[in-house]
Steps between C-alpha positions, in 0.01 A plus 500: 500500500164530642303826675658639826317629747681798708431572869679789548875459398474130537402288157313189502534240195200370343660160621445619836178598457429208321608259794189572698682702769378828405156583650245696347559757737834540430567278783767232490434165654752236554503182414462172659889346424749375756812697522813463666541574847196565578208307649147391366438551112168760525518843402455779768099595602593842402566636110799705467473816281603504123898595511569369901846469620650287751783743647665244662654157375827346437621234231758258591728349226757269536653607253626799659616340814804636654747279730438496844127623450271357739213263306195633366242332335487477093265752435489623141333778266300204382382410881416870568240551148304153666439681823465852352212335244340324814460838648378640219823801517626679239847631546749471765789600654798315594710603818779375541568261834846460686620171398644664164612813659600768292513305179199550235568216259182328598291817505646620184393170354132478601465856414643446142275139468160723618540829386467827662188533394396181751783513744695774671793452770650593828860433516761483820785736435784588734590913504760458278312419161594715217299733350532217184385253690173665602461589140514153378278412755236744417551455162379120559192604667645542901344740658569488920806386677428252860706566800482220812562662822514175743729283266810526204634834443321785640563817379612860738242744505736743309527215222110431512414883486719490181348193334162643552641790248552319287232335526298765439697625206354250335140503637586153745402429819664317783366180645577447853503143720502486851534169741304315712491521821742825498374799399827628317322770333434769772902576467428611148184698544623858441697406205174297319300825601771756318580261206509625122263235349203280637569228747270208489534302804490136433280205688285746719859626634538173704259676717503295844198320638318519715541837544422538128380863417626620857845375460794756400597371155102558396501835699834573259339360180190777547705767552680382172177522334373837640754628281354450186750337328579175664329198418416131725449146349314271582663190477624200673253440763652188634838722542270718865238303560491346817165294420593341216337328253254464295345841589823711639173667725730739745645693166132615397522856743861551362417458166163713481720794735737519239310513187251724626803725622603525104242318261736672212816361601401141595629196331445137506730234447475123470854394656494174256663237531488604866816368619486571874178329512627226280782416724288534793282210356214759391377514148253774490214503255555773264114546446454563859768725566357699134119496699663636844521821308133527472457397845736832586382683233131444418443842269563318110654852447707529778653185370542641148715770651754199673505251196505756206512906578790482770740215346435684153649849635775304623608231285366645144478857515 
């Protein structure tokens, strides 16, 4: 085995190195490759620093499809490392979406094929997982649970206050989704504010346009952060954005409110294979939506802080 080169925690091979993708500068540039579900076939304008970490993808396997599950596209752990190496990203994490509900086969699976080292996971778990069960799942390199508040089974707040326990008990955090076009998560302000672990709200927290920064589910999400421990993601821009593509302009203000609100507990997240923008007939270019974070962000370590330093503390601490 050749030299590896450590940034931080995160190790990369000489075979890494060696592919032209690391910079001089300890930048990482991606590479010019097509990649599933994703438009165009150029890297992104901007480099990503050494050890970056999309926070936010899914993989889709049929082999883990359940009867009656609505159809999602084939998108494996071998998709996913084409459009991570076109970004030039390092690690990732995995969050689970709805259509497999509470079962973790495939997340299990693409954590075991990747390695914890390159891949950590968010699972969906109802309140009544045993203590077991949330061992295994740790054990195999899970490290959040993902709770839907406009669809499938939505926990009380006396159930949710107890998940985030123990949650915490084993240094998790909670990912929340909202819905469009209904701001379901004003009910459940309190109870995010007095929970026992972070809370990372997903997708900008469906925040409506165009009232964008001014609405009540943004006015929520600051308050959130004002805390200290709760985090925001920015994700899924074709999820609020009333303007559309290619540029998603009208989420600019949201997203520079919110990371300036908590520059430490930021995150980024990719949303591949983008499914809601798939089945819309959108199929977002995964360079652009890596740039838009520059465009939010300009200050290279600013950035650092929402690909590397934040995730890090989360996922691999």
């Amino acid at each position: 085995m050749g030299a590896v080169l450590y940034i931080g925690e995160f190790a990369m091979s000489a075979t890494e190195q060696e592919s032209g993708v690391l910079g001089a500068t300890g930048l990482v540039h991606g590479m010019a490759l097509t990649a599933p579900y994703s438009s165009g076939d150029q890297p992104p304008k901007t480099p990503a620093p050494a050890g970056a970490i999309d926070c936010h993808h899914h993989i889709f396997d049929a082999r883990f499809r359940r009867p009656g599950q609505a159809q999602v596209p084939q998108a494996t752990v071998e998709d996913y490392r084409l459009f991570k190496q076109r970004l030039g990203l390092s690690r990732s994490v995995f969050v689970a979406s709805s259509n497999y509900e509470n079962d973790p086969a495939c997340l299990l699976d693409a954590l075991a094929r990747e390695g914890t080292d390159r891949m950590r996971g968010v699972a969906i778990l109802y309140p009544e997982v045993t203590e077991s069960e949330l061992d295994r799942l740790h054990a195999a390199g899970v490290r959040g649970i993902r709770i839907y508040f406009g669809k499938g089974r939505v926990p009380s707040t006396e159930e949710f206050s107890s998940l985030s326990r123990r949650a915490a008990d084993r240094n998790w955090s909670i990912n929340i989704v909202g819905k469009r076009d209904d701001e379901v998560l004003l009910d459940w302000q309190q109870v995010f504010l007095e929970a026992a672990c972070p809370i990372i709200v997903d997708h900008f927290g469906w925040s409506p346009q165009p009232a964008g920064p001014a609405s009540a589910t943004a006015q929520m999400i600051l308050r959130m952060l004002d805390t200290g421990k709760h985090y925001v993601k920015l994700s899924g821009v074709y999820l609020s954005s009333a303007a559309g593509p290619p540029d998603y302009p009208d989420l600019d203000m949201l997203a520079s409110i919110f990371w300036q609100a908590a520059p430490d507990r930021t995150i980024w997240g990719s949303d591949w294979p983008h499914p809601i923008a798939m089945k819309n007939g959108i199929t977002p270019n995964g360079a652009d939506l890596f740039d838009m974070l520059a465009r939010w962000v300009p200050d290279a370590q600013a950035r650092r802080k929402i690909l590397v330093d934040n995730p890090e503390r989360l996922y691999w601490s």
